[in-house]
C-alpha positions in Angstrom: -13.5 12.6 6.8 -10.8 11.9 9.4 -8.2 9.7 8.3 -5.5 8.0 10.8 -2.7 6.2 9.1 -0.6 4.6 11.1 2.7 3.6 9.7 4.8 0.9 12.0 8.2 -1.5 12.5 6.4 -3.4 15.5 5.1 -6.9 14.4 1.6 -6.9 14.2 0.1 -10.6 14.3 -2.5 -10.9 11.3 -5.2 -11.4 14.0 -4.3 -8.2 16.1 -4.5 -6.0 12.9 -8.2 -5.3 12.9 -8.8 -4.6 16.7 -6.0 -2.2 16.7 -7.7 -0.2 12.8 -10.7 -0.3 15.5 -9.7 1.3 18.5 -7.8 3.6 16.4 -10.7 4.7 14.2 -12.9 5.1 18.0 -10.0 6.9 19.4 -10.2 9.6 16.4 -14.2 9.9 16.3 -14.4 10.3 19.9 -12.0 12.8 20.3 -12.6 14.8 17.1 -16.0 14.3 18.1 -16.8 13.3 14.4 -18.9 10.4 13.0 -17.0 7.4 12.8 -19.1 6.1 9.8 -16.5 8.8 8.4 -13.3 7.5 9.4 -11.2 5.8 7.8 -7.8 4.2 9.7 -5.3 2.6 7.8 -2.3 0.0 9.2 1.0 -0.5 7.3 4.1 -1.9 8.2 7.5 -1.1 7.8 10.8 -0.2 8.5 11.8 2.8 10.7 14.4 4.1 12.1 14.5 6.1 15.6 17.0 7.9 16.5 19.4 6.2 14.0 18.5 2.6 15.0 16.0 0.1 14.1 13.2 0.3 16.9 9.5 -0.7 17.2 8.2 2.9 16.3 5.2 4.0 14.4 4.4 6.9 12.3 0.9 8.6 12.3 -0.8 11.2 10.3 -3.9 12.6 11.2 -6.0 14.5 8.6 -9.4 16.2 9.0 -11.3 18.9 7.9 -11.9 21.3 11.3 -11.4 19.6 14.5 -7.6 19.4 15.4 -7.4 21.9 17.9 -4.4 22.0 20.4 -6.2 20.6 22.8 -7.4 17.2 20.8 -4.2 16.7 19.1 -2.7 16.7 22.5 -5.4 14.4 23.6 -5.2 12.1 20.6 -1.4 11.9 21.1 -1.8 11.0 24.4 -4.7 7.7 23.3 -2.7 6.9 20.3 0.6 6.4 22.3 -1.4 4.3 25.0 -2.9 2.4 22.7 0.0 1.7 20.8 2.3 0.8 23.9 -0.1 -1.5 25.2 -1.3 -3.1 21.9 2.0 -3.1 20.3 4.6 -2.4 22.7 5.7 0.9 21.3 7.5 3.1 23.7 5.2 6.3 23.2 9.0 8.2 22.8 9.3 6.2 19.3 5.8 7.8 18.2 5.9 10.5 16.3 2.2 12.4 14.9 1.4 14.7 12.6 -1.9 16.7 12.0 -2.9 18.2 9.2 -6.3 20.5 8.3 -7.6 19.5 4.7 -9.9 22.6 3.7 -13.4 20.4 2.8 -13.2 21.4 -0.9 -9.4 19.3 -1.0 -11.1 16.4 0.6 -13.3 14.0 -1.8 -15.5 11.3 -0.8 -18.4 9.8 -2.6 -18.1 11.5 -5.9 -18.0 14.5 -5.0 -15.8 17.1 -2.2 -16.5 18.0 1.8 -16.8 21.6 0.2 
């Protein structure tokens, strides 16, 4: 049930894309403490500006039913922005995140709702 999309301008080599959907989904379950087999992390490339000018800069929204407390988000912003300097050479000042809690009835899966 959480969901990390992570919306980028850095080039990401074709072979790079999967380990970097995998440390992002085992960043979110560890910290949210929820069961990866519930994740889901999505990668998608495009253009962004920061601060007017084209940059390597990524985008990422964070959705979840419970679990995004002050203290995770500020935890997850702080892995996310590792990662994604290290892995991608993003300047964690051209990161941006956003975290939303999706009541489990709004959140489907399987045919059914969380709720």
């Amino acid at each position: 049930m959480p969901l990390i999309k992570v919306e980028t301008s850095a080039a990401i080599p074709e072979n790079r894309r999967t380990p970097v959907l995998a440390a992002c989904s085992k960043i979110l379950a560890e910290t949210t403490g929820k069961p990866e087999r519930y994740c889901m992390a999505v990668l998608e490339s495009g253009a962004i500006l920061m601060a007017g000018k084209p940059a390597a800069a990524a985008y990422i929204d964070i959705r979840g039913i419970g679990g995004l407390t002050p203290a995770v988000n500020k935890a997850l912003t702080k892995a996310l922005c590792a990662l994604l300097q290290k892995e991608l050479g993003i300047e964690p000042g051209n990161v941006y995140i956003t975290f939303t809690d999706v009541p489990a009835a709004n959140w489907g899966h399987n045919g059914s709702t969380f709720g």
